[in-house]
C-alpha positions as CSV (number, residue, x, y, z in Angstrom):
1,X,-56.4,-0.7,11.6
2,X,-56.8,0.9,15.0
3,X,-56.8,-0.4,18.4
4,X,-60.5,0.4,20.4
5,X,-62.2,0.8,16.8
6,X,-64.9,-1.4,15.4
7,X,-65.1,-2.8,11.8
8,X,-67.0,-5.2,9.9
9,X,-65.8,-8.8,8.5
10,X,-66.5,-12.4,7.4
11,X,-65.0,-15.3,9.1
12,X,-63.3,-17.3,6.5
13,X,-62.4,-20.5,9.0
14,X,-61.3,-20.9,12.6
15,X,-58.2,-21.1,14.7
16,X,-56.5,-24.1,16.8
17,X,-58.0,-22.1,19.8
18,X,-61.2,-22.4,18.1
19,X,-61.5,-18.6,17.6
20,X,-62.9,-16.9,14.3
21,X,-60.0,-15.5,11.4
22,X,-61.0,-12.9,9.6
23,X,-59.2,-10.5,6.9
24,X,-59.5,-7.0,7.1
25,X,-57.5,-4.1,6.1
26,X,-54.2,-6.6,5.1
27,X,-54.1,-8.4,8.6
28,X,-55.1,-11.5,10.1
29,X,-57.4,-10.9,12.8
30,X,-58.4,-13.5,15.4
31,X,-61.6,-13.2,17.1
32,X,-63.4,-15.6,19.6
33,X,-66.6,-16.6,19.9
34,X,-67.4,-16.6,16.0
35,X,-68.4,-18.9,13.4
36,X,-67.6,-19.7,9.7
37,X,-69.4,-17.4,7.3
38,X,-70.6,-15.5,10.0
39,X,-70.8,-11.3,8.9
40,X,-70.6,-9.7,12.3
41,X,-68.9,-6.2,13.6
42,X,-66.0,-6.7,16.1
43,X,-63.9,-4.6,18.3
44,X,-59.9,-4.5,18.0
45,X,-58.3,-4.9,21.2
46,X,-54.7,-5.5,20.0
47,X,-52.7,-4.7,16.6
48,X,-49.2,-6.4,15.5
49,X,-47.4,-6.2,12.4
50,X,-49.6,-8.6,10.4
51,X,-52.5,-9.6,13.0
52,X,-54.6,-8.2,15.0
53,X,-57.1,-9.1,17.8
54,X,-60.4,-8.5,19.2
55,X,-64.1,-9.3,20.4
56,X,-67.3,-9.7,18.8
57,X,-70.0,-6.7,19.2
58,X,-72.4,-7.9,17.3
59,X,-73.1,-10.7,14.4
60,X,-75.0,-9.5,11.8
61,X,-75.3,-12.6,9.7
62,X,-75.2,-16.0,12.2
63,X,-74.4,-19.2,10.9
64,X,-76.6,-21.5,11.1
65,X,-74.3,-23.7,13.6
66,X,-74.9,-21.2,15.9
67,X,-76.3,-21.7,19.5
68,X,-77.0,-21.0,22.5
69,X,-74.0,-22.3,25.3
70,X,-75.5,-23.9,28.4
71,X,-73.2,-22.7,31.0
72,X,-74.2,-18.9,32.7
73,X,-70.6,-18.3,32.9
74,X,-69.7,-18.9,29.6
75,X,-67.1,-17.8,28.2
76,X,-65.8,-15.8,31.0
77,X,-64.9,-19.0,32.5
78,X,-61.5,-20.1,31.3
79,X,-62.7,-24.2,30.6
80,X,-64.9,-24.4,27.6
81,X,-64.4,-22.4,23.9
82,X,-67.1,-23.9,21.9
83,X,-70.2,-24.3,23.5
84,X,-71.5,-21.4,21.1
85,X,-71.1,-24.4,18.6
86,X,-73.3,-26.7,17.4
87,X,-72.1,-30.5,18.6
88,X,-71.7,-31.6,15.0
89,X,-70.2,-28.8,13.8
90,X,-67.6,-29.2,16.7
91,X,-66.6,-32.8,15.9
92,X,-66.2,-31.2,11.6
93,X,-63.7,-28.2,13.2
94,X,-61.6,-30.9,15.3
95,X,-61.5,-33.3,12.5
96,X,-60.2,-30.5,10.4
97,X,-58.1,-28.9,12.8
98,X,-56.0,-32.1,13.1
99,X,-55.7,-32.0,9.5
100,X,-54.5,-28.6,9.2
101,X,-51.7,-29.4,12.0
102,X,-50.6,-32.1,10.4
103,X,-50.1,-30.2,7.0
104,X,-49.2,-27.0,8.5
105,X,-46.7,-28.2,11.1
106,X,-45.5,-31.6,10.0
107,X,-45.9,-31.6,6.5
108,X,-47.8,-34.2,6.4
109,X,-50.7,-34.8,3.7
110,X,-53.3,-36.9,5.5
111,X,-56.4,-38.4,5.4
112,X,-57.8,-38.0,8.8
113,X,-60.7,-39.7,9.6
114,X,-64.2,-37.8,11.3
115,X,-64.2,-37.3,14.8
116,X,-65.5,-40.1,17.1
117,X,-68.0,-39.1,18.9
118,X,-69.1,-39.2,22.7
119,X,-72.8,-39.8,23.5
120,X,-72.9,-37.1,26.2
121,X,-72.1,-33.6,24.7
122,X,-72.0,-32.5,28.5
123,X,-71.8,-34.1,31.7
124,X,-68.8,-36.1,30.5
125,X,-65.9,-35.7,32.8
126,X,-65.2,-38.1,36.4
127,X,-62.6,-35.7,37.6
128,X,-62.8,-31.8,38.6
129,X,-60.0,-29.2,39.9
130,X,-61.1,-26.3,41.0
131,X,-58.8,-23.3,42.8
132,X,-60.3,-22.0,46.0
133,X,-59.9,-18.2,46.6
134,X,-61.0,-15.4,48.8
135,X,-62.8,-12.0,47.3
136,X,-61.0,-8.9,48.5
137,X,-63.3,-8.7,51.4
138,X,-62.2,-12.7,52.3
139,X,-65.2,-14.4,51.1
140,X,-64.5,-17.6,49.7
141,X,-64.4,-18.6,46.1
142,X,-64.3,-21.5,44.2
143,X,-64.3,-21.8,40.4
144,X,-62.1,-22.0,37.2
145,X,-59.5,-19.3,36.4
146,X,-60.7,-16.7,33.7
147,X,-58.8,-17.2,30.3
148,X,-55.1,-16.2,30.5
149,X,-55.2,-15.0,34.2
150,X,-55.1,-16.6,37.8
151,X,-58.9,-14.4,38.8
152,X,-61.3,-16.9,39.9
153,X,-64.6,-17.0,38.1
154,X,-66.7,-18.1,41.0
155,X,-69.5,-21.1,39.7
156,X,-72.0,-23.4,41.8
157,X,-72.1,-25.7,38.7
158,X,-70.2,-27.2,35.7
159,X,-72.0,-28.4,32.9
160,X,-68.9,-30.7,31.5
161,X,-68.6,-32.3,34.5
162,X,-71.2,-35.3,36.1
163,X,-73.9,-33.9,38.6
164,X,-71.8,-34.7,41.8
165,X,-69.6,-31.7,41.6
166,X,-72.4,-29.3,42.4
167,X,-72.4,-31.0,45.5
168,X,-68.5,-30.6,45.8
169,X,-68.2,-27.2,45.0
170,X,-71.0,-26.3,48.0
171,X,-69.8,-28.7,50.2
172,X,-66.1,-26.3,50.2
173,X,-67.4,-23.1,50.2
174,X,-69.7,-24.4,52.8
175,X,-66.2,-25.2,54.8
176,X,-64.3,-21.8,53.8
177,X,-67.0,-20.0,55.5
178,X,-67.0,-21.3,58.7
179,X,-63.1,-21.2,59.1
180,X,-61.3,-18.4,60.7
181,X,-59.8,-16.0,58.0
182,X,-56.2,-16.9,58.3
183,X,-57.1,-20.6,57.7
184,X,-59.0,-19.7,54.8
185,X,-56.0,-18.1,53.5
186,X,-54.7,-21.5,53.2
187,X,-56.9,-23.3,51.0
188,X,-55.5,-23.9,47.5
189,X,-57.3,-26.1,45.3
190,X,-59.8,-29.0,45.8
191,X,-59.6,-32.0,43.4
192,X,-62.2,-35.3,43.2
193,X,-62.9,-38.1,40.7
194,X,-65.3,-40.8,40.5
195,X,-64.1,-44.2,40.1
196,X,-66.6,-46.5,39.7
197,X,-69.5,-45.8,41.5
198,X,-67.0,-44.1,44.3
199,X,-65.4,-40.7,45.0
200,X,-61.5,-40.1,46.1
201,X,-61.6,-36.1,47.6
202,X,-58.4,-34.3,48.2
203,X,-58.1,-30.6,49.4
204,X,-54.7,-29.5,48.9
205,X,-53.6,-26.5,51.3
206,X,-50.4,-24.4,51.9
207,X,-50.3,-25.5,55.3
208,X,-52.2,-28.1,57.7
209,X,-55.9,-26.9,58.2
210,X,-58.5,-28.4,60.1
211,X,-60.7,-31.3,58.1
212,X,-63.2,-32.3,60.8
213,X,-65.5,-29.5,59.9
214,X,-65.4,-30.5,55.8
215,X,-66.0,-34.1,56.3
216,X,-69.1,-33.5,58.6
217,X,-70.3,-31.5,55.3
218,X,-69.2,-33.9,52.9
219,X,-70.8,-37.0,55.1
220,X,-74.7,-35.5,53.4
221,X,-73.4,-36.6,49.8
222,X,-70.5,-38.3,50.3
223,X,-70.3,-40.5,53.2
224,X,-68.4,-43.4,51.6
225,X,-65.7,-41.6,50.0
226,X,-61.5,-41.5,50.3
227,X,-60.2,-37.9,51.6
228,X,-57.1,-36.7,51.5
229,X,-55.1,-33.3,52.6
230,X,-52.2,-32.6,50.4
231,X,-49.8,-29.8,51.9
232,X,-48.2,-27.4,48.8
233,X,-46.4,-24.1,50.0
234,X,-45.1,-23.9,46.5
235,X,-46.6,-20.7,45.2
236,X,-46.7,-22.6,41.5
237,X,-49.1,-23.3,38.8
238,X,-48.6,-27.6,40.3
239,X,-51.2,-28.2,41.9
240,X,-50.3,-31.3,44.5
241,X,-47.3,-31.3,46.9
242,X,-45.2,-33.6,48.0
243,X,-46.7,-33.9,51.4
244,X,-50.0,-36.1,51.6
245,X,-52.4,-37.0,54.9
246,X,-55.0,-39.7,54.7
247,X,-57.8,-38.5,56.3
248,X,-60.1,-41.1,55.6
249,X,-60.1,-44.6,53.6
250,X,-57.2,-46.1,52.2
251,X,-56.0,-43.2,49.7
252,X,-57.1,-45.1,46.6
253,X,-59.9,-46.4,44.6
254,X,-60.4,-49.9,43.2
255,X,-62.2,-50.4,39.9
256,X,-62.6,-52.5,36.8
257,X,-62.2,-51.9,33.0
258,X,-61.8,-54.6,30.3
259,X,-61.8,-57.0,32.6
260,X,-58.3,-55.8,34.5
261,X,-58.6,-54.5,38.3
262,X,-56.7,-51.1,39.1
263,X,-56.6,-48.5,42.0
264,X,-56.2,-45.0,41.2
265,X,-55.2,-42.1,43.4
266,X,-56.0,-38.3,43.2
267,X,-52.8,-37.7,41.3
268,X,-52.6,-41.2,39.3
269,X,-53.6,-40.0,35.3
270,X,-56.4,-41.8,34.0
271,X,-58.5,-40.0,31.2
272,X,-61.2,-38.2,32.4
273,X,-64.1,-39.4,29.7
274,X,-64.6,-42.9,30.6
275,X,-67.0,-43.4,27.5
276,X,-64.3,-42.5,24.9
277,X,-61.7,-44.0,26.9
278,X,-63.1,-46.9,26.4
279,X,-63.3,-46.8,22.4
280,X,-60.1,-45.3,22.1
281,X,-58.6,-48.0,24.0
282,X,-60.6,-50.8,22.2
283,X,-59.0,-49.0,18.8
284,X,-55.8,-49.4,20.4
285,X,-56.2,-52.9,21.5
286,X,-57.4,-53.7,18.3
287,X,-54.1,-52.7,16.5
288,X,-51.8,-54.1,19.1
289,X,-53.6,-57.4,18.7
290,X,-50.5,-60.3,18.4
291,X,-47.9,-58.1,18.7
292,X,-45.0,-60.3,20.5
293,X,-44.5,-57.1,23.1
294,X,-46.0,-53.8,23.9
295,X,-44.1,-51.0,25.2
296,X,-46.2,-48.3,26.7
297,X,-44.4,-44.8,27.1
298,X,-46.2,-42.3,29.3
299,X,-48.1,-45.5,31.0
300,X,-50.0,-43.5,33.7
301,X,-51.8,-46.0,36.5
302,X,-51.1,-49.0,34.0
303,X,-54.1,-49.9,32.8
304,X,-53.6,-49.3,29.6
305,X,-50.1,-51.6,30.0
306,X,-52.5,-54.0,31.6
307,X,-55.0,-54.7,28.8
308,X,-51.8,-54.5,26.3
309,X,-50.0,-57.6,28.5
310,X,-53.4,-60.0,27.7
311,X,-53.6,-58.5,24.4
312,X,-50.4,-59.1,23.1
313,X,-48.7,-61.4,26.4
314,X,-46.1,-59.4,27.7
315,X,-45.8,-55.4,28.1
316,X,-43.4,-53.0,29.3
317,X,-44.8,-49.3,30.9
318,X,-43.0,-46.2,31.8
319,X,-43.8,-43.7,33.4
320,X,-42.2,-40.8,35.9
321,X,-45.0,-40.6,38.6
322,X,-44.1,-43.0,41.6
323,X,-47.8,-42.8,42.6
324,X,-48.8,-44.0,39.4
325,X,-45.9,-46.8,38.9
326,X,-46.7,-48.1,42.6
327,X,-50.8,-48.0,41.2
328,X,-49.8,-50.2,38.2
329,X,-47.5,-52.4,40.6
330,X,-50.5,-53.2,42.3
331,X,-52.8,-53.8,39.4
332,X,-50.1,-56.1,37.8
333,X,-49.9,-58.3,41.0
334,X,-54.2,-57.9,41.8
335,X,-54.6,-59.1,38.1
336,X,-52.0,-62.3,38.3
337,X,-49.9,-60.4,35.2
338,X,-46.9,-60.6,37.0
339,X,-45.2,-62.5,34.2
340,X,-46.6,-60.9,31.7
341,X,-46.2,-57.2,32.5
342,X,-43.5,-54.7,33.9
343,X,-43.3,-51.4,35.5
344,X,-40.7,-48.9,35.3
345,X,-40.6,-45.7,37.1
346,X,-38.4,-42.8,36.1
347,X,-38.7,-40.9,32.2
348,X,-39.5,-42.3,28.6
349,X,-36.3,-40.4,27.8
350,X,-34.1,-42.2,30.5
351,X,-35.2,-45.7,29.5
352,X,-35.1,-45.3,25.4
353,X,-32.7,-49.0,25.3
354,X,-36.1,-50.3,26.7
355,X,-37.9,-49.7,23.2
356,X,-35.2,-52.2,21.8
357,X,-37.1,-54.9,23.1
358,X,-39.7,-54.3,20.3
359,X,-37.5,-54.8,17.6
360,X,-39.0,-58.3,16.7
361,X,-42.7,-57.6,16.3
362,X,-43.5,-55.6,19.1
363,X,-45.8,-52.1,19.1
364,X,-45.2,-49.1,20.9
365,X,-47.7,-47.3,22.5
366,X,-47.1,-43.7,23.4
367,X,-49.4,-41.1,25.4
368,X,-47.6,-38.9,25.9
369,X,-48.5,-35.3,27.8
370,X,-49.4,-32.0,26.1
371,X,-45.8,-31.0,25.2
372,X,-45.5,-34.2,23.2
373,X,-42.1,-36.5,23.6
374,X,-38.9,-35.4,23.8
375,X,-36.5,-35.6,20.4
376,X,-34.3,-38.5,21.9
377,X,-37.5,-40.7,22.4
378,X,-38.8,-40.1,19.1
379,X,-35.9,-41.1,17.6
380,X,-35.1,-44.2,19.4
381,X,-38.7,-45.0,18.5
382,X,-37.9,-44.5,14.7
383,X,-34.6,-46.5,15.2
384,X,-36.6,-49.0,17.2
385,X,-37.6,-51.4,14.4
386,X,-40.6,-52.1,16.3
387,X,-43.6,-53.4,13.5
388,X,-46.2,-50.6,14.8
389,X,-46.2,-47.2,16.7
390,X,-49.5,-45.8,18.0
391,X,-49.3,-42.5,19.4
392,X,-52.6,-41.0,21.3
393,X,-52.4,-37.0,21.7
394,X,-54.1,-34.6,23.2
395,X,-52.5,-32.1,21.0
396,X,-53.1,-31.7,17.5
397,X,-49.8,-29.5,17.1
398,X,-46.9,-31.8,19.4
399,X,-48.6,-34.7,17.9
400,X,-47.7,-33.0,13.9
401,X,-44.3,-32.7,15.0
402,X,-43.9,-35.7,16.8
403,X,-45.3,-37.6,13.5
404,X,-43.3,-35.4,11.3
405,X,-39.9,-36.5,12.8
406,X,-41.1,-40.0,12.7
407,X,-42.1,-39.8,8.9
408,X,-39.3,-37.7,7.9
409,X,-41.2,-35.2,6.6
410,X,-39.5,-32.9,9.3
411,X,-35.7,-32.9,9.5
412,X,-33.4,-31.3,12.3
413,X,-31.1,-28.4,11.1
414,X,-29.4,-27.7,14.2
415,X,-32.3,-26.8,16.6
416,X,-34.5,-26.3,13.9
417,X,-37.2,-28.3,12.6
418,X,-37.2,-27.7,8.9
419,X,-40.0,-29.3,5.8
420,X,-38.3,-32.3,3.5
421,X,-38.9,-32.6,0.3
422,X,-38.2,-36.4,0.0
423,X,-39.1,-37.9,3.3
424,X,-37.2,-41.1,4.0
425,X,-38.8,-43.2,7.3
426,X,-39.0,-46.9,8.4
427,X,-42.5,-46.3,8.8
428,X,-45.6,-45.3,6.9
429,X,-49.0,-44.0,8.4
430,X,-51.9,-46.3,8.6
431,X,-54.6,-44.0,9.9
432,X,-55.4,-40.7,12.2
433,X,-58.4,-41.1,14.3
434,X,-59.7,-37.9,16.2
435,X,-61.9,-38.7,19.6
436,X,-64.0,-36.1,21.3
437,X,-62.8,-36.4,24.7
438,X,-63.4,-33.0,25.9
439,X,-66.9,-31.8,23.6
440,X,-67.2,-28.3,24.0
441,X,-63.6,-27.2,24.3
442,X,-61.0,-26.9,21.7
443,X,-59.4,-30.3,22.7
444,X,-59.5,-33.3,21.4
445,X,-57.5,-36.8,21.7
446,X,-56.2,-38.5,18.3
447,X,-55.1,-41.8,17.9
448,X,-52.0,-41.9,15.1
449,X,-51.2,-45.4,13.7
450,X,-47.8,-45.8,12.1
451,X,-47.0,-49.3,10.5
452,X,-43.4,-50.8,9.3
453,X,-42.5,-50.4,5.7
């Protein structure tokens, strides 16, 4: 097999990055963009020992899940991979792809039940990022980053998010353009997020800019909402500084869900679908019903430790953000659950003894981030003798190890992480729930219960 030459192949199944596998000439090749069963002719672009990669030039046979993506700049934007997919056939490939990581990575023979889905296929999402840049001849940009590169693919329009960022992404170029070039330089990212029927706007900078000019703009669409300006020189892949400015309003939303009050801030984690939030939290809920305690690991803005301190009458969340522990400070007080429900700031990892106090019919709930939880809090979750662990993942492959070491079918060997035959574990799993909470990309959230033996 040649690099820059054409052949012609089958797609016998998909990737975790929801790209096409083929077998040709005794490699692996991965290409995007293609279905299962489709025949098509594709281009390599890279050869390795045993795999290979490349594009799609032309599908001769389509499957019939094919179809045609919404977006104009898909896929040379980097923030979708499947809107060439069919909405069913996208909830089938998560289910399965959970099911694979589980086997593949933590050994881990599962049923896994079929993909919950969300009512809106597209125009899902209450929060948007964006990076602001400037064209080499200092025009303005805004847009996502093209897959595995920092080059801006300019858009007016993103068809995952709600209708309001149209207005967003014109109301900043708008601004860019009127500001003098070396103030333009500045401008690093804009972030906003509905909360209830609100908006919380921050523009983060490397340095202080003027904001008179955007808020005139924004007062057309957006004359009721909370503005910030967050200063970060750091020339990093984080997108918020340590440095914030309160331009306007208070800094912070308040809303309601399930009942419990909460604020959120631009930088307080809160999902971003609030349709399947809502069911995967009712799942969760549901299984944490009458526990004596609930310790929630990765806590965020504490609503979830909220609705788990009525549910069960008393819980414990962690979580590192101060902006978020100081959010779920307030919600515990605004919500009268100051007896019922605590807040510690600072790392799952540095508060482990915590998870003790669910050793007599308590759950823990852990949400972790993407990289999954770090070795010492999984085992002091296993050693925990708590009666039930739910895990919630955005990550098919952390959350296989994660479950692995908790099952036992993954051992450590030094640093390694090695397959056991005869897995020995306090715990046994109950059920694996994948949620669509980002249709049309390769993402999705599962919800892992794990019962006592």
């Amino acid at each position: 097999m040649e690099k820059n030459e054409d052949y012609k192949g089958e797609v016998i199944g998909l990737g975790t990055e929801g790209e096409g596998i083929i077998k040709c000439e005794g490699k692996t090749v991965f290409v995007p963009l293609c279905l299962p069963k489709e025949e098509l002719f594709f281009r390599v672009l890279k050869v390795q020992k045993d795999i290979a990669y490349g594009k799609v030039m032309y599908v001769s046979r389509p499957s019939p899940d094919r179809t045609i993506p919404m977006c104009p700049v898909f896929p040379q934007c980097g923030g979708c991979s499947l809107q060439h997919m069919k909405y069913p056939a996208q909830l089938d490939y998560k289910s399965a792809m959970v099911r694979s990581s589980l086997k593949k990575i933590g050994g881990i023979d599962a049923e896994v039940s079929y993909t919950i889905p969300c009512d809106s296929a597209y125009r899902y999402r209450n929060k948007l990022a964006l990076p602001i840049g400037l064209t080499p001849s200092g025009d303005p940009v805004c847009g996502f980053y093209a897959p595995r590169s920092h080059r801006i693919i300019p858009i007016r329009d993103c068809y995952i998010q709600e209708e309001w960022v149209k207005d967003i992404i014109h109301s900043i170029t708008a601004y860019a353009r009127i500001l003098p070039l070396a103030q333009r330089e500045k401008l690093r990212h804009v972030v906003a997020r509905r909360v209830g029927d609100r908006h919380i706007i921050a523009l983060v900078a490397s340095q202080m800019v003027p904001t008179g000019p955007l808020m005139e703009i924004l007062d057309s669409n957006f004359p009721d909402c909370t503005f910030l300006l967050n200063i970060n020189p750091a020339d990093t892949n984080v997108i918020f500084g340590p440095e914030w400015h309160t331009v306007r309003g208070e800094g912070y939303l308040k809303t309601e869900e399930g009942g419990i009050s909460f604020t959120v801030g631009a930088n307080t984690f809160m999902q971003v679908n609030d349709e399947i939030r809502s069911k995967l939290y009712a799942h969760v809920l549901n299984e944490a019903q009458g526990a004596s305690i609930a310790i929630d690991l990765y806590s965020g803005g504490g609503l979830l430790t909220a609705m788990l301190a009525r549910a069960c009458g008393k819980a414990v969340g962690i979580e590192i953000v101060p902006e978020a522990t100081q959010c779920a400070n307030a919600l515990m007080e605004e919500n009268g659950l100051s007896g019922k429900m605590r807040n510690i700031c600072g790392a799952a990892e540095d508060n482990i003894q915590i998870l003790q106090m669910a050793s007599k019919g308590g759950v823990i709930v852990c949400d972790p981030p993407r990289k999954g939880m770090e070795r010492s809090v999984v085992k002091a979750i296993r050693d925990s003798r708590a009666d039930k662990v739910i895990l919630i993942s955005c990550n098919p492959a952390t959350l296989a190890r994660d479950l692995g070491l908790l099952l036992g079918t993954l051992t450590e060997e030094g640093r390694e992480l090695v397959k056991c035959a005869r897995p020995v574990s306090p715990y046994r799993l109950k059920s694996v729930t994948p949620y669509d909470m980002f249709p049309q990309t390769k993402w999705c959230e599962t919800v892992a219960v794990l019962e006592r033996k």
